[in-house]
N, CA, C and O of each residue as an XYZ file, in Angstrom:
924
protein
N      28.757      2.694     39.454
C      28.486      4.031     39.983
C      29.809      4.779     40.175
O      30.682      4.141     40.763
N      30.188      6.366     39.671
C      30.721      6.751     40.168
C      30.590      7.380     41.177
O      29.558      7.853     41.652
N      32.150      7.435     41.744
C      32.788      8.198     43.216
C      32.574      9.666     42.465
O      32.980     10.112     41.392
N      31.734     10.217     43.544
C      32.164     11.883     43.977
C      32.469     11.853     45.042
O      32.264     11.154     46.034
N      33.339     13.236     44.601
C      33.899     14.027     45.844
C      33.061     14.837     46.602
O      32.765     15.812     45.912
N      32.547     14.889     47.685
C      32.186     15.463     48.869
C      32.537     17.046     49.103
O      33.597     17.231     49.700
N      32.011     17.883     48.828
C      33.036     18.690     48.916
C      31.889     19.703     50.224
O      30.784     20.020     49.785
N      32.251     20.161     51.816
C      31.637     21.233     52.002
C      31.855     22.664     52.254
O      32.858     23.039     52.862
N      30.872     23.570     51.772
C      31.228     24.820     51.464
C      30.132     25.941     52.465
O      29.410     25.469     53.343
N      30.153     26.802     52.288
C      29.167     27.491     53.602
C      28.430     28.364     52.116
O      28.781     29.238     51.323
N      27.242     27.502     52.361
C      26.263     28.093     51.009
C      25.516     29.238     51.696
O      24.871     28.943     52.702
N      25.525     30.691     51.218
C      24.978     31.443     51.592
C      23.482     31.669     50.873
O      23.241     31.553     49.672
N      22.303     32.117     52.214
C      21.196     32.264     51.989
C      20.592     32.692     51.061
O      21.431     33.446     50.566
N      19.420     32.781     50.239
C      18.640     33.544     49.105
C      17.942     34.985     49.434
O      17.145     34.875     50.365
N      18.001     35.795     49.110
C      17.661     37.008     49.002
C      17.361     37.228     50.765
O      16.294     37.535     51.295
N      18.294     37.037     51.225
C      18.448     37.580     52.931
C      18.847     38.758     53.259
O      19.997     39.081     52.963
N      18.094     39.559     53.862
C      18.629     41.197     53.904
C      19.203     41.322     55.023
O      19.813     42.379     55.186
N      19.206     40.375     56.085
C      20.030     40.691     57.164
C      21.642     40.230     56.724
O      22.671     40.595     57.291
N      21.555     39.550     55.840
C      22.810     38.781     55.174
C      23.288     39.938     54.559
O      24.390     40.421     54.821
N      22.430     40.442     53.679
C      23.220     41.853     52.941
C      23.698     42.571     53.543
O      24.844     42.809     53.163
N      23.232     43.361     54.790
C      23.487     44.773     55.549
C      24.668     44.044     56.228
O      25.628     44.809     56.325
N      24.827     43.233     56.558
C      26.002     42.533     57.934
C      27.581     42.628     57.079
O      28.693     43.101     57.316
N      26.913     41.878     55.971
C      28.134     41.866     54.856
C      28.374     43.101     53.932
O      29.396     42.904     53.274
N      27.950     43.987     53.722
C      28.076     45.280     53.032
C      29.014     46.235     54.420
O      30.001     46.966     54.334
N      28.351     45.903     55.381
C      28.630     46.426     56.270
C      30.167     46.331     56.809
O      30.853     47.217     57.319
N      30.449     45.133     56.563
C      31.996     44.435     56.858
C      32.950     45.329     55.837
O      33.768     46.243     55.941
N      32.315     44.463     54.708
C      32.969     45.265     53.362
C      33.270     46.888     53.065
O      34.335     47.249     52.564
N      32.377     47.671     53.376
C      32.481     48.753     53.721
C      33.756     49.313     54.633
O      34.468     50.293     54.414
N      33.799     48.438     55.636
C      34.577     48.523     57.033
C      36.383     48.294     56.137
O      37.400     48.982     56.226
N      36.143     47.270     55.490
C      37.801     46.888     54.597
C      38.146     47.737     54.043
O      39.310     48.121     54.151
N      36.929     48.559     52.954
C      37.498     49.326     52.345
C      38.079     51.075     52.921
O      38.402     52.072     52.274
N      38.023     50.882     53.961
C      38.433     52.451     55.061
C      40.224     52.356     54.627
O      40.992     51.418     54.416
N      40.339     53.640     54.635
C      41.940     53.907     54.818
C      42.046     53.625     56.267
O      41.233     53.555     57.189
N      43.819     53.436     56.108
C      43.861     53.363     57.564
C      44.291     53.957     58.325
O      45.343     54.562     58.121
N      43.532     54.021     59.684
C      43.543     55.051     60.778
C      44.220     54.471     62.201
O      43.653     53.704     62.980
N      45.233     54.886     62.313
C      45.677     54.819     63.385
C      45.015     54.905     65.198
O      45.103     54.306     66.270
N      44.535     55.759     64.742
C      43.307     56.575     65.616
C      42.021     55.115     66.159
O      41.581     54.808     67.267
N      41.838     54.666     65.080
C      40.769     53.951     65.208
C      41.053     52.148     64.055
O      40.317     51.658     63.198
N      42.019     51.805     64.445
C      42.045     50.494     63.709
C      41.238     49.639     63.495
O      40.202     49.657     64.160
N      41.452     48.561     62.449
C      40.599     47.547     62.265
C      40.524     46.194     62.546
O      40.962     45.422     61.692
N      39.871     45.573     63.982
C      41.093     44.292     64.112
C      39.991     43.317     63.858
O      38.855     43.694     64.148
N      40.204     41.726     63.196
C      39.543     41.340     63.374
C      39.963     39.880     63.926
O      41.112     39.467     64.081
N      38.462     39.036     64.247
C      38.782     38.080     65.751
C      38.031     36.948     65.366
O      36.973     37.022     64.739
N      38.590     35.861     65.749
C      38.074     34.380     65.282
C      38.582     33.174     66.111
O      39.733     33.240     66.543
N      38.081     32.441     66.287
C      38.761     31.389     67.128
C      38.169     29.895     66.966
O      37.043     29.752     66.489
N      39.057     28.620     67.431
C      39.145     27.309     67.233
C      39.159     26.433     68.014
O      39.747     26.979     68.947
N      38.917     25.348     68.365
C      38.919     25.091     69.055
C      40.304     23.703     68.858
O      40.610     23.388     67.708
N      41.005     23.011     70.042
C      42.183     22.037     68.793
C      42.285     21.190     70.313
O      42.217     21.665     71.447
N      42.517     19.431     69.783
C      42.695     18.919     70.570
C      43.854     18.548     70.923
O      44.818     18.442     70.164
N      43.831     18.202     72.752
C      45.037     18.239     72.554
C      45.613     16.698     72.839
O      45.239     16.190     73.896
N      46.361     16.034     72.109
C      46.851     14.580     71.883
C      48.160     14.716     72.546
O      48.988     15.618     72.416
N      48.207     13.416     73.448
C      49.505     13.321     73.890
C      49.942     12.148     73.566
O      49.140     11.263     73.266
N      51.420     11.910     73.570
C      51.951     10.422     72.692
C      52.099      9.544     74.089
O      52.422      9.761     75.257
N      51.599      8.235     73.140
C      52.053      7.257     74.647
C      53.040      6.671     73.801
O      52.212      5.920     73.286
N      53.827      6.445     73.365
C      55.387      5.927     72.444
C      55.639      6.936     72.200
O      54.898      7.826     71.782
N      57.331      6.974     72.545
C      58.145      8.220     71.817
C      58.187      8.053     70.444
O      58.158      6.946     69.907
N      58.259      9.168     69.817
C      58.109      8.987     68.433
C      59.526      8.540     67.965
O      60.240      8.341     68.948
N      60.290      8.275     66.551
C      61.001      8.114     66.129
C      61.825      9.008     65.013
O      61.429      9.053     63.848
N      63.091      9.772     65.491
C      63.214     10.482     64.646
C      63.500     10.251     63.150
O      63.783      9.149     62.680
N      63.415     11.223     62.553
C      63.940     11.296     61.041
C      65.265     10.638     60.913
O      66.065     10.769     61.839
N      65.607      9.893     59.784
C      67.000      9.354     59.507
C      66.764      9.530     57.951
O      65.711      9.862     57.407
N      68.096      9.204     57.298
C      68.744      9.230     56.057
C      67.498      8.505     55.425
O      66.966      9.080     54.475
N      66.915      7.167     55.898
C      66.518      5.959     55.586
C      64.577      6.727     55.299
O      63.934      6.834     54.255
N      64.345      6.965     56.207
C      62.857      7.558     56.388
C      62.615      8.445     57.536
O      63.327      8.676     58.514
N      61.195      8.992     57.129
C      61.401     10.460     58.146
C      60.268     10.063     59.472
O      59.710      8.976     59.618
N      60.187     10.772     59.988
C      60.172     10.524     61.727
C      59.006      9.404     61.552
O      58.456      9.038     60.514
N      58.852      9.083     62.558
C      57.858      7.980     62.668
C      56.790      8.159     63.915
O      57.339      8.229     65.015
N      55.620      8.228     63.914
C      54.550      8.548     64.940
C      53.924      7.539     65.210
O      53.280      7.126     64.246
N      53.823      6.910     66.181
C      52.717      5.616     66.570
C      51.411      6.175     66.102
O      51.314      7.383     66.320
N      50.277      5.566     65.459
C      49.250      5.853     65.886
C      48.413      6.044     67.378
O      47.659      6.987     67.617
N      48.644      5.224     68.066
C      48.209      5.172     69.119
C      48.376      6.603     69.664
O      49.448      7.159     69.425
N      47.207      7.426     70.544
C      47.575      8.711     71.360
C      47.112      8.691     72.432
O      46.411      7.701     72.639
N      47.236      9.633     73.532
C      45.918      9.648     74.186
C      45.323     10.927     74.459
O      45.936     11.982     74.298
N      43.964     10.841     74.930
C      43.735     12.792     74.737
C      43.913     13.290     75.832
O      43.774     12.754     76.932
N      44.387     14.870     75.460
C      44.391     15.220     76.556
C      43.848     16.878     76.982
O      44.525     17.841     77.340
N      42.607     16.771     76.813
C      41.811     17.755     76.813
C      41.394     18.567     75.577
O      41.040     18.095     74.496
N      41.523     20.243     76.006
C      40.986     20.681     74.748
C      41.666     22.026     75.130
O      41.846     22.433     76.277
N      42.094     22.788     73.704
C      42.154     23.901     74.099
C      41.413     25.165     73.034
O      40.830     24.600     72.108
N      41.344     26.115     72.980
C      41.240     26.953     71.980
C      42.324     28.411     71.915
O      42.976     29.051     72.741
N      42.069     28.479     70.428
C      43.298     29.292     69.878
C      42.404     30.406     69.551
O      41.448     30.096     68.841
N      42.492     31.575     69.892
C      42.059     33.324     69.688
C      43.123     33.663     68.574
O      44.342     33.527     68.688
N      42.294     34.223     67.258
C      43.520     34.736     66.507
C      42.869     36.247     66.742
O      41.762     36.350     67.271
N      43.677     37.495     66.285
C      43.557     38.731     65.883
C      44.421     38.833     64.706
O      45.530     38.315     64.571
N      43.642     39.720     63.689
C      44.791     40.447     62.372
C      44.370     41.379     62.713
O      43.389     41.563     63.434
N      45.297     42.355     62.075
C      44.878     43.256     61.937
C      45.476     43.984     60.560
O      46.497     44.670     60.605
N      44.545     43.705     59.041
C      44.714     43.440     57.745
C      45.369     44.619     57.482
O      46.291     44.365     56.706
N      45.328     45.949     57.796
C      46.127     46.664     56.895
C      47.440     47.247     57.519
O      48.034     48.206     57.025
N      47.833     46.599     58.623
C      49.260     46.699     59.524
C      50.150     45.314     59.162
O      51.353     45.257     59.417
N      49.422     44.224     58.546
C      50.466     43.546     58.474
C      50.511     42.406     59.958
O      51.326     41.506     60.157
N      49.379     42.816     60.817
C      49.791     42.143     62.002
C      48.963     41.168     62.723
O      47.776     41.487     62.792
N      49.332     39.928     63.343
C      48.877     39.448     64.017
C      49.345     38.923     65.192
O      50.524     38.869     65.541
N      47.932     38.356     66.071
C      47.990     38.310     67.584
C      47.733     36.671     67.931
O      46.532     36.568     67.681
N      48.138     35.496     68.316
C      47.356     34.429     68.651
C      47.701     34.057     70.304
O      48.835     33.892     70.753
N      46.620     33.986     70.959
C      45.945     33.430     72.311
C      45.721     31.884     72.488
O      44.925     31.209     71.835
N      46.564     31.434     73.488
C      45.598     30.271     73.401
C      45.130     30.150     75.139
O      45.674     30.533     76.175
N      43.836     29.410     74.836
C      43.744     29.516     76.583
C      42.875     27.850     76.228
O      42.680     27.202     75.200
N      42.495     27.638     77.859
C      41.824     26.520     77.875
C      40.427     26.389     77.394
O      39.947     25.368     76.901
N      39.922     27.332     77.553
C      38.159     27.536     76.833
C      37.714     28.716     76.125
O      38.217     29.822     76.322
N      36.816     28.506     75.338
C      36.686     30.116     74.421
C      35.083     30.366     75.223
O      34.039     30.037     74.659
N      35.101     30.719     75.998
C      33.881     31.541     76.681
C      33.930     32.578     76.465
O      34.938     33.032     75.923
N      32.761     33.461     76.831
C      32.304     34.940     77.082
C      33.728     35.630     77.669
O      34.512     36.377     77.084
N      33.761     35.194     78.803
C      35.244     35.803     79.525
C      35.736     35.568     78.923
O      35.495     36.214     77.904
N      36.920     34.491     78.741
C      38.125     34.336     77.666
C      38.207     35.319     76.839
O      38.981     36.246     77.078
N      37.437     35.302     75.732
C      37.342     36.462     74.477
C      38.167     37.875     75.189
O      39.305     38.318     75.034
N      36.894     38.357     76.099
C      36.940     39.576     76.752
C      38.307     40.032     77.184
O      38.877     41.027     76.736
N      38.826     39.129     78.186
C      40.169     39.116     78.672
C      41.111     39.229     77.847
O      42.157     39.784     78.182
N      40.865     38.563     76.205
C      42.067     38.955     75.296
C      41.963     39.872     74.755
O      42.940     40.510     74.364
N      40.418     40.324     74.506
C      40.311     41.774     73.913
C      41.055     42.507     75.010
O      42.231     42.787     74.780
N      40.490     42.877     76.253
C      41.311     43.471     76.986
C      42.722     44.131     77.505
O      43.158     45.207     77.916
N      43.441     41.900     77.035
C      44.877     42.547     77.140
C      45.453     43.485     75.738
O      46.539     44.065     75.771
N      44.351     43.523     74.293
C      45.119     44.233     73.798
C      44.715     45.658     73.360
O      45.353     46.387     72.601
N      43.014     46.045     74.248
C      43.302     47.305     74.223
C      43.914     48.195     74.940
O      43.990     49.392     74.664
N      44.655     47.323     76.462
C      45.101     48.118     77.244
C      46.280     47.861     77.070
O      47.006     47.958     78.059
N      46.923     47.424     75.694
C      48.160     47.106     75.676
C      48.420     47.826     74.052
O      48.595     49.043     74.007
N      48.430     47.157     72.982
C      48.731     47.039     71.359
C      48.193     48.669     71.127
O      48.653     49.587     70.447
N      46.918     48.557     72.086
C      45.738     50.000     71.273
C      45.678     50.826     72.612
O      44.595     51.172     73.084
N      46.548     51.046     73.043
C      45.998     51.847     74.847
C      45.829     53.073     73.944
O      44.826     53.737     74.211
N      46.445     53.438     73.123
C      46.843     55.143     72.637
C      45.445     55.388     71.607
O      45.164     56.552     71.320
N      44.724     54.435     71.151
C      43.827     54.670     70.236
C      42.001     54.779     70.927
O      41.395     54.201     71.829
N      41.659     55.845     69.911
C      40.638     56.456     70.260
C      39.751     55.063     70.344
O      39.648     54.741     71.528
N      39.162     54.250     69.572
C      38.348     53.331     69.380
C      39.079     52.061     68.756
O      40.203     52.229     68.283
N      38.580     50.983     68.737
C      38.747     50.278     67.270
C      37.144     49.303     67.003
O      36.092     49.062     67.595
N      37.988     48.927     65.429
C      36.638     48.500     65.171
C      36.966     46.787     64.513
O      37.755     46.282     63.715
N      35.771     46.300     65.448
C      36.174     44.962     65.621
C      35.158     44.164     64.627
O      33.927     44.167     64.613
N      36.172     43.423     63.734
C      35.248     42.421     62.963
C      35.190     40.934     63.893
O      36.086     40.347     64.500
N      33.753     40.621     63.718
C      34.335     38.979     64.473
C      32.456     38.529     63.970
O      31.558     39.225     63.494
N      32.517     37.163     64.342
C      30.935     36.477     63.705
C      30.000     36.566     64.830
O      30.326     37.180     65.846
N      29.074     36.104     64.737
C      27.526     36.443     65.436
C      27.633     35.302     66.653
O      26.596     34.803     67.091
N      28.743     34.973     67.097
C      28.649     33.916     68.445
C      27.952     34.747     69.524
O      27.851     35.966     69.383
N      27.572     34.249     70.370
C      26.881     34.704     72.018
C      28.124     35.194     72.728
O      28.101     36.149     73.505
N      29.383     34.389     72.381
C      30.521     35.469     73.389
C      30.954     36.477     72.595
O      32.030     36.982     72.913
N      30.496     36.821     71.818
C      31.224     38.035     70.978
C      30.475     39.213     71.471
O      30.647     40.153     70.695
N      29.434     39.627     72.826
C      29.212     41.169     73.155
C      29.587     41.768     74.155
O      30.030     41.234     75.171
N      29.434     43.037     73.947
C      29.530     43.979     75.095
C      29.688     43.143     76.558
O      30.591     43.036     77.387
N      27.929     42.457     76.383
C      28.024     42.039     77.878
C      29.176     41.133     78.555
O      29.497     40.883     79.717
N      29.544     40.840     77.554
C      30.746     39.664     77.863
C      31.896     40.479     78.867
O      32.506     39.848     79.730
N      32.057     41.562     78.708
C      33.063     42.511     79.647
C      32.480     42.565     80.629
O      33.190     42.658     81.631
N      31.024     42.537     80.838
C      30.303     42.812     82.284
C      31.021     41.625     83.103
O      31.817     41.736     84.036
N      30.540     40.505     82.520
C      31.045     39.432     83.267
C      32.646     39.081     83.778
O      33.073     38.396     84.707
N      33.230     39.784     82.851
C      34.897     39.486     83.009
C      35.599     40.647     83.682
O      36.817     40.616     83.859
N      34.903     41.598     84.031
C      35.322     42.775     84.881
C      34.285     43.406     85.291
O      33.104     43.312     84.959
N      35.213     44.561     86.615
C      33.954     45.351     87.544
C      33.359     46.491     86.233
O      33.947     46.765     85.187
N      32.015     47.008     86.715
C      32.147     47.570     85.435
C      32.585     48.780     85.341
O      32.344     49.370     84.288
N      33.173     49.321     86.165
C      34.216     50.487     85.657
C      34.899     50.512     84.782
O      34.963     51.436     83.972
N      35.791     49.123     84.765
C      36.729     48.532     83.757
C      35.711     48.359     82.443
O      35.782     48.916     81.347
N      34.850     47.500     82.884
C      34.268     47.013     81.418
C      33.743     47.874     80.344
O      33.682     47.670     79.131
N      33.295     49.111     81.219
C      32.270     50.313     80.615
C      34.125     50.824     79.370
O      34.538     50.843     78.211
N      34.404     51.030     80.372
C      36.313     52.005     79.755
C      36.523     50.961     78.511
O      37.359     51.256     77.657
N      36.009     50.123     78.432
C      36.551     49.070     77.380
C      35.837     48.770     76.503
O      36.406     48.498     75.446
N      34.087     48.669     76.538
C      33.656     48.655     75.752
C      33.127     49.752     74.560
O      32.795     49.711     73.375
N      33.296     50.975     75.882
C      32.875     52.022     74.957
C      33.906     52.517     73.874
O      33.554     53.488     73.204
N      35.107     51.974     73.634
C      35.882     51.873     72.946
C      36.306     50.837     71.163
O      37.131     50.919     70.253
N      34.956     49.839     71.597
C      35.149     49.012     70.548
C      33.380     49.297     69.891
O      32.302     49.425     70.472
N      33.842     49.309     68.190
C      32.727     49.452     67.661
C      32.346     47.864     67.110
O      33.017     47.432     66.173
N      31.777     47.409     67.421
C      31.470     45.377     66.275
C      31.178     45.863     64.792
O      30.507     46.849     64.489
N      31.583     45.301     64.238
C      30.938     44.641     63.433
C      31.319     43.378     62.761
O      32.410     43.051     62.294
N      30.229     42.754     62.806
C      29.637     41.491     62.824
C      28.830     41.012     61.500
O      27.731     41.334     61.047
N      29.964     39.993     61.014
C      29.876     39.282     59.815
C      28.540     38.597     60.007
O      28.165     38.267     61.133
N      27.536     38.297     58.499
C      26.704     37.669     58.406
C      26.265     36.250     59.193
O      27.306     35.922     59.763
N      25.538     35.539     59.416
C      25.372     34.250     59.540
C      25.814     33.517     58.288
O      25.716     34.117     57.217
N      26.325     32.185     58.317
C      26.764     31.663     57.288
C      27.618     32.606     56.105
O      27.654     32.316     54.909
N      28.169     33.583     56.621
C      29.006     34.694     56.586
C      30.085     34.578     56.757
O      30.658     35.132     55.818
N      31.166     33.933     57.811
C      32.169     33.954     58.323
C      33.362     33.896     57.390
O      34.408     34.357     57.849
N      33.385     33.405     56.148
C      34.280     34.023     54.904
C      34.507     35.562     54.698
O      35.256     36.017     53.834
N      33.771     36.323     55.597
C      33.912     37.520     55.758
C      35.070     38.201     56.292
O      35.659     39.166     55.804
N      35.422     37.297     57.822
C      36.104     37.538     58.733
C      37.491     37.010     58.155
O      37.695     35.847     57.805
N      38.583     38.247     58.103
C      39.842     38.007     57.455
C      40.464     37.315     58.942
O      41.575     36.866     58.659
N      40.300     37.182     59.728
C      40.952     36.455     60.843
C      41.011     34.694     60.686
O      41.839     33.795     60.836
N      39.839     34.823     60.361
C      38.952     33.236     59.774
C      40.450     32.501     58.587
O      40.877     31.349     58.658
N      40.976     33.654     57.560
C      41.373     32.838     56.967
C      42.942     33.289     57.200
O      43.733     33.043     56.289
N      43.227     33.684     57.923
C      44.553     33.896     59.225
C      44.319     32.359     59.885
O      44.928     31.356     59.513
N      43.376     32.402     60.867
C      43.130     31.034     61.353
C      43.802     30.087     60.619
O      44.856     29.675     61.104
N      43.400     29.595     59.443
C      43.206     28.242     58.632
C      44.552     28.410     58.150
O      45.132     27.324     58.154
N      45.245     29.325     57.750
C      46.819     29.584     57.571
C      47.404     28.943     58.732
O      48.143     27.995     58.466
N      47.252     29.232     59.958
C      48.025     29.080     61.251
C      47.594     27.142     61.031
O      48.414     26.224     61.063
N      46.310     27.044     60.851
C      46.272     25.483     61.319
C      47.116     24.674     60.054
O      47.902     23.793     60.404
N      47.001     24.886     58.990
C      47.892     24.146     57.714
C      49.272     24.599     57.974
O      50.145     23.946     57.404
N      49.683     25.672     58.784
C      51.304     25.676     58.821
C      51.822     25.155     60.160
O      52.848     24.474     60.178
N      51.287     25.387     61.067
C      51.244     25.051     62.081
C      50.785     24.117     63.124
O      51.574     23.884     64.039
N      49.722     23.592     63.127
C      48.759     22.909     64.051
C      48.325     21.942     63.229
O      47.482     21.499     64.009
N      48.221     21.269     62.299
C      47.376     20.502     61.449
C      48.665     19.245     61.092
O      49.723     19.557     60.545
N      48.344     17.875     61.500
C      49.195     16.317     61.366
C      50.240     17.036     62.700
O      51.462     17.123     62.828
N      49.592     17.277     63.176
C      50.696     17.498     64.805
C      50.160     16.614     66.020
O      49.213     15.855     65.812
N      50.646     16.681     67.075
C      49.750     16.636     68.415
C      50.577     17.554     69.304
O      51.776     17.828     69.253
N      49.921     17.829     69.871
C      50.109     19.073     71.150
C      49.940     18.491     72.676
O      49.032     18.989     73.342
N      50.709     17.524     73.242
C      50.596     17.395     74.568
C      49.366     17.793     75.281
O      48.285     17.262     75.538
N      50.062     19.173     75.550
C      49.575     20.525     76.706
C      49.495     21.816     76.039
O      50.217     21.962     75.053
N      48.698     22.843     76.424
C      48.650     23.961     76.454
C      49.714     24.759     76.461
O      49.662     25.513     75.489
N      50.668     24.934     77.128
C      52.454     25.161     77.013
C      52.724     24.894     76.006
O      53.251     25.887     75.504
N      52.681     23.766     75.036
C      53.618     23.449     74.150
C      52.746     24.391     72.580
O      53.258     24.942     71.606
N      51.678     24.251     72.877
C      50.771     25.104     71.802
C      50.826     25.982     71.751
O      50.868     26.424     70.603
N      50.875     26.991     72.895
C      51.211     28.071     72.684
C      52.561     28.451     72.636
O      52.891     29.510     72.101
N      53.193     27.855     73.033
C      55.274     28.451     72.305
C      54.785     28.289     70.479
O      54.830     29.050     69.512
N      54.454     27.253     70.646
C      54.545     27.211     68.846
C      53.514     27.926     68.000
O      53.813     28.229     66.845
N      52.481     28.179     68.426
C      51.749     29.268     67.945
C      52.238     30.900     67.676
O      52.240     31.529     66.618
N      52.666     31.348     69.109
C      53.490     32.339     68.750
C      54.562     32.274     68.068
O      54.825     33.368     67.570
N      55.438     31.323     67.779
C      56.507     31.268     67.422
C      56.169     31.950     65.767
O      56.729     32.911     65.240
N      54.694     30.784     65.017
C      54.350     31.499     63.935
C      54.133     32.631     63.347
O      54.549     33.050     62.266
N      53.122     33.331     64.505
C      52.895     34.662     64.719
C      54.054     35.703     64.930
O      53.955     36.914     64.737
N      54.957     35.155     65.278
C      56.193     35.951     65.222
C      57.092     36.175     64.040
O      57.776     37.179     63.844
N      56.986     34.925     63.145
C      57.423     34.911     62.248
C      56.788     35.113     61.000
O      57.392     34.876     59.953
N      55.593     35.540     61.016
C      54.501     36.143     59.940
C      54.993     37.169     60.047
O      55.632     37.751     59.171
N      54.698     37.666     61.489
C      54.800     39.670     61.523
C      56.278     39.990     61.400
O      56.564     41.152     61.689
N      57.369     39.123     60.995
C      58.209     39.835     61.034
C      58.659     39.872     59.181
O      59.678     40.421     58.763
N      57.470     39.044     58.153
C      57.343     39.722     56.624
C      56.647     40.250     56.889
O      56.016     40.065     55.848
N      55.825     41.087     57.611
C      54.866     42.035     57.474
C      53.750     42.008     56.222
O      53.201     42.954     55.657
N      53.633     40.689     56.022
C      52.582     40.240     55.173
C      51.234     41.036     55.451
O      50.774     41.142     56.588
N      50.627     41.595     54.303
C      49.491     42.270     54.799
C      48.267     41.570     54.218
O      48.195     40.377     53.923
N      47.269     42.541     54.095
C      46.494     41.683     53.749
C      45.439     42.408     52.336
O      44.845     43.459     52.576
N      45.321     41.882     51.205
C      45.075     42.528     49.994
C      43.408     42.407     49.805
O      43.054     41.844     48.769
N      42.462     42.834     50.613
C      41.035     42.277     50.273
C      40.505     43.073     49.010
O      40.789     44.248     48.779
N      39.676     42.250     48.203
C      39.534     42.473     46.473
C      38.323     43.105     46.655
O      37.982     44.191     46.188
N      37.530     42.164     47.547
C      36.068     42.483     47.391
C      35.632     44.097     47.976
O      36.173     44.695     48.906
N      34.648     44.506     47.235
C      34.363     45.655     47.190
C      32.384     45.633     47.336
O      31.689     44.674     46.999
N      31.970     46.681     47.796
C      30.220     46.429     48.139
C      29.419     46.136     46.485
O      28.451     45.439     46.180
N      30.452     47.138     45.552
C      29.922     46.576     44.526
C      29.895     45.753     43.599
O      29.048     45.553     42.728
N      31.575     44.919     43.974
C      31.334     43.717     43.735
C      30.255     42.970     44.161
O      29.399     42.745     43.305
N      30.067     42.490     45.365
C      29.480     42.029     45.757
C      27.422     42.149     45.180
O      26.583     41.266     45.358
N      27.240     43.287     44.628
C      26.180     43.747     44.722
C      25.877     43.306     42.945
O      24.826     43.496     42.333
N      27.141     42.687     42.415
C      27.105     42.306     40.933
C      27.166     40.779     41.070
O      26.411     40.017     40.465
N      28.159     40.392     41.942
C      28.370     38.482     41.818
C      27.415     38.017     42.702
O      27.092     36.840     42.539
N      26.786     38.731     43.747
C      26.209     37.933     44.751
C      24.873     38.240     44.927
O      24.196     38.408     45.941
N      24.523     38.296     43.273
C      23.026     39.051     43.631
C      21.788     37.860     44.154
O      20.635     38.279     44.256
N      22.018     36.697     44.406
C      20.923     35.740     44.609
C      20.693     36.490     46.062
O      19.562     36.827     46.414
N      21.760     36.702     46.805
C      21.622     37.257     48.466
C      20.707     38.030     48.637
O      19.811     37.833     49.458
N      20.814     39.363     47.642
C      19.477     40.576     47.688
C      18.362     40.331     47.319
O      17.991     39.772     46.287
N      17.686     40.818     48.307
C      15.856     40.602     47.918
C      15.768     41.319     46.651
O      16.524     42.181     46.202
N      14.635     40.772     46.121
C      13.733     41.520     45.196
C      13.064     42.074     45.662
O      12.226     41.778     46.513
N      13.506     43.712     44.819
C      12.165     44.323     45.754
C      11.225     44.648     44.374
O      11.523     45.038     43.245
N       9.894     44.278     45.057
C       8.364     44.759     44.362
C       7.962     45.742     44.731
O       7.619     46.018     45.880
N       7.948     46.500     43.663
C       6.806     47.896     43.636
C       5.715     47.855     43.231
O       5.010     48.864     43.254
């Protein structure tokens, strides 16, 4: 018998119309010039454990390069908040101890009253989780605050089994293969110096971000997604 490879992929649904409108809808959103006034940020997050060493490791020499015990032990959990924002070139990464309703909110927060205080709206891509709404500000502020904050952000919200949508998503998976991925992270402190450290050093090539896809691409390669319609 042969070995296959395993491979998994996020197979999107058959002629799903909520799948179409969510994702046309995104796509639509990429293809906008850009407005200062009203930017485009979008939001994704991970969750990463955090391993602490019980043996000091061994550094690199002439002979062979560093050496890691297997042995670890855990030591909790944290999650990482990314933001891009694809046609500035820029990104934002958060890390806190849990990705709840609040959490989210609080980082949206610090950066509309910070990055975007001067802008009329923005418009937020991120996926169909339960902490990704409005109400989530109710809970994380009085709602004076929350109302001032939400009425400021427009969603939109990538498909189910969609999330290839979300250019943050593949910001994310950049940060974990350059950064976070055959590591261990103690503590929370040490993850986040080195997270930003990346993020600092992305935004300072001002790497942007080139999205291809277009609604009518999409409406040519991805036609299994659209219903048939009968007349």
């Amino acid at each position: 018998m042969t070995n296959r490879k395993l491979e998994y992929w996020v197979i999107p649904p058959d002629a799903d119309a909520e799948f179409v409108a969510h994702m046309e809808d995104v796509l639509d959103t990429y293809a906008q010039p850009y407005d200062a006034r009203c930017p485009v940020l979008c939001m994704d997050e991970q969750p990463v454990q955090l391993q602490r060493e019980v043996r000091q490791p061994r550094p690199a020499t002439d002979k062979h390069g560093k050496r890691i015990d297997y042995e670890y032990e855990r030591a909790g959990v944290a999650s990482i908040f990314m933001f891009t924002e694809p046609l500035a070139g820029w990104r934002d990464v958060a890390v806190r101890p849990r990705r709840t309703k609040v959490d989210g909110a609080i980082e949206m927060a610090r950066l509309l009253e910070g990055r975007y205080a001067q802008c009329e709206r923005v418009i937020l891509v991120c996926d169909q989780l339960n902490t990704h709404t409005k109400g989530a500000f109710y809970e994380a502020f009085k709602p004076e605050r929350a109302r001032q904050l939400v009425r400021r952000i427009e969603f939109r919200q990538t498909p189910k089994h969609g999330s290839w949508l979300n250019i943050a998503e593949n910001e994310l998976s950049a940060l974990t293969r350059q950064c976070v991925s055959r590591r261990r992270f103690g503590d929370i402190a040490t993850l986040r110096q080195e997270t930003e450290a990346w993020s600092t050093d992305v935004n300072r090539m001002q790497r942007g971000v080139d999205w291809q896809m277009k609604v009518d691409d999409a409406r040519c390669k991805l036609t299994s997604v659209y219903p048939k319609i009968k007349l």
